[in-house]
Phi, psi and omega in degrees: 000315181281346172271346144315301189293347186276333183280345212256354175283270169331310214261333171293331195308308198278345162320298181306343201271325212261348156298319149302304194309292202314297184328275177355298188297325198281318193321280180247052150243353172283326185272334181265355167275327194268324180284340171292309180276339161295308153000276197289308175311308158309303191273353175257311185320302188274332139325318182208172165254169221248145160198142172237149202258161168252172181307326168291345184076038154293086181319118165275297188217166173182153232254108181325329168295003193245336173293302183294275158047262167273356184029087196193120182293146173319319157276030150263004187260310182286123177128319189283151165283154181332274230266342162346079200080110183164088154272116195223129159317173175288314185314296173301340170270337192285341174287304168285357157269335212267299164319333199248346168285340191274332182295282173328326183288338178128331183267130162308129170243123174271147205181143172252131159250144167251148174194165190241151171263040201079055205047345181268149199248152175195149192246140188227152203247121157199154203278124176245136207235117186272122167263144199246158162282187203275002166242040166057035172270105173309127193257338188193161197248127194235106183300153192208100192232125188251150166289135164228017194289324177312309179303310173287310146334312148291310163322289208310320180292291192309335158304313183288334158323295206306281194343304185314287184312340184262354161264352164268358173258010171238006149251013159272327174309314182254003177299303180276000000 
């Protein structure tokens, strides 16, 4: 009988030896996935600006590159909502619920905004992203915003050519 319970002693050990090994392995592929996604954060962070929303359209967090920006400290940022300093028509709230039930919902949205700064105006390209939980449930909403004010300067200028050249091809047109 004790040499049965000694075998039966042994077969858990090793089970447990081999339950540990496995934890270990999860252990640290959990860690090279978590140092990986700090990467990737670390590398959106410096690229674009970063701001994450609670569901409510409530800043939770946002990306120091988004701070420098607005030049405004962090704690005048968190806490505040989405539509904050937003004069919006009736028509623009109902286009901006309407925006923010598609998000909440589960969609990505994409969107150009002009805004102003410190005086300065700069147009941002951005993306809002639903992070969803582990029961696939949207949890917190997450912005992705790049400057384009160059490129839109340029538009603007390269319109004011067309226009120019084009009124000069319609008055040498009538010109003949």
């Amino acid at each position: 009988k004790s040499q049965q319970q000694a075998e039966e002693m042994k077969a858990q050990e090793e089970e447990m030896r081999q339950n540990m090994e496995e934890l270990h392995a999860t252990q640290e592929e959990m860690a090279r996935k978590s140092a990986e996604m700090e990467g990737i954060l670390n590398a959106l962070d410096s690229s674009s600006y970063v701001i994450e929303y609670d569901l409510e359209g409530k800043i939770i967090n946002i990306s120091d590159s988004y701070l420098q920006l607005l030049n405004i400290p962090r704690q005048e940022v968190i806490g505040t909502h989405h539509a904050d300093k937003m004069e919006l028509s009736e028509a623009q709230q109902k286009d901006y619920e309407r925006f923010w039930n598609l998000i909440k919902s589960g969609n990505t949205q994409r969107q150009e905004v002009k805004i102003n700064v410190g005086g300065k105006t700069f147009w941002l390209a951005e993306t809002y992203s639903p992070i969803f939980d582990h029961n696939n449930n949207p949890s917190k909403i997450f912005k992705i915003a790049n400057n384009i004010t160059e490129s839109k300067k340029m538009a603007e200028e390269l319109a004011k050519e067309n226009q120019i050249l084009r009124e000069k091809v319609e008055k040498l047109s009538k010109e003949k």
